[in-house]
C-alpha positions in Angstrom: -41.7 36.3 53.8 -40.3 33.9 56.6 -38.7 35.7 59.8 -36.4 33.8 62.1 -35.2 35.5 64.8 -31.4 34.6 65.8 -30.9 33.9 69.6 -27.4 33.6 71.5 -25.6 33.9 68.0 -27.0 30.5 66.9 -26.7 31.2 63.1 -26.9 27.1 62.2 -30.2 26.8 64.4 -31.7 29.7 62.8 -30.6 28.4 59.2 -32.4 25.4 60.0 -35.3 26.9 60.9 -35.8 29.2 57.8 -35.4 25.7 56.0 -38.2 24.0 58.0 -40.6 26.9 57.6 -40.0 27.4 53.6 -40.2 23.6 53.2 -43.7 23.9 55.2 -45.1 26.3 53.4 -44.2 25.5 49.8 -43.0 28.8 49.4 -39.6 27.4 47.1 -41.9 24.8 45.4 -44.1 27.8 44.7 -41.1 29.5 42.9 -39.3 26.9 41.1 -42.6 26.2 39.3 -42.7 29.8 38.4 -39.2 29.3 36.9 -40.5 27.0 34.6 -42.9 28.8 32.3 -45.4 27.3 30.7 -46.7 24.1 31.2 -49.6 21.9 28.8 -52.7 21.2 31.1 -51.9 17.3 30.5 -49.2 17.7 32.1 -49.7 19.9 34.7 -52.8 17.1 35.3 -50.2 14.4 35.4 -47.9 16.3 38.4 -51.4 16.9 40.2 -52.3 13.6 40.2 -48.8 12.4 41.2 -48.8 14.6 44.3 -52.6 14.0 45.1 -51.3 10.3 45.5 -48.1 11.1 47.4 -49.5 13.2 50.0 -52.6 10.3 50.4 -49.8 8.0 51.0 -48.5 10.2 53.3 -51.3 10.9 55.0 -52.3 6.9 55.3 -48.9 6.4 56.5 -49.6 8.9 59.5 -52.9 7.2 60.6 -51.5 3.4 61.0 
């Protein structure tokens, strides 16, 4: 579970922060999947390869 702590009152920053850290970790990806039930391996295969080739795009786009 993420922990922010909340300095000088600054709800919005803190907000924000939660948000950055759940987005890093895949921790709402993790549960929306979850959500979903059951999935045929085809096409959990399919979203794999999908996001195999978005973060490699991502990752190329870093190193140029």
């Amino acid at each position: 579970m993420t922990k922010v702590i909340v300095r000088n009152g600054n709800v919005d920053g803190a907000l924000r922060m939660v948000k950055q850290r759940n987005a890093k970790d895949g921790s709402l990806k993790k549960v929306r999947e979850r959500q979903e039930g059951y999935m045929k391996p085809g096409v959990k295969n399919r979203l794999a390869k999908k996001e195999a080739i978005k973060n490699a795009r991502r990752n190329n786009r870093n190193y140029n």
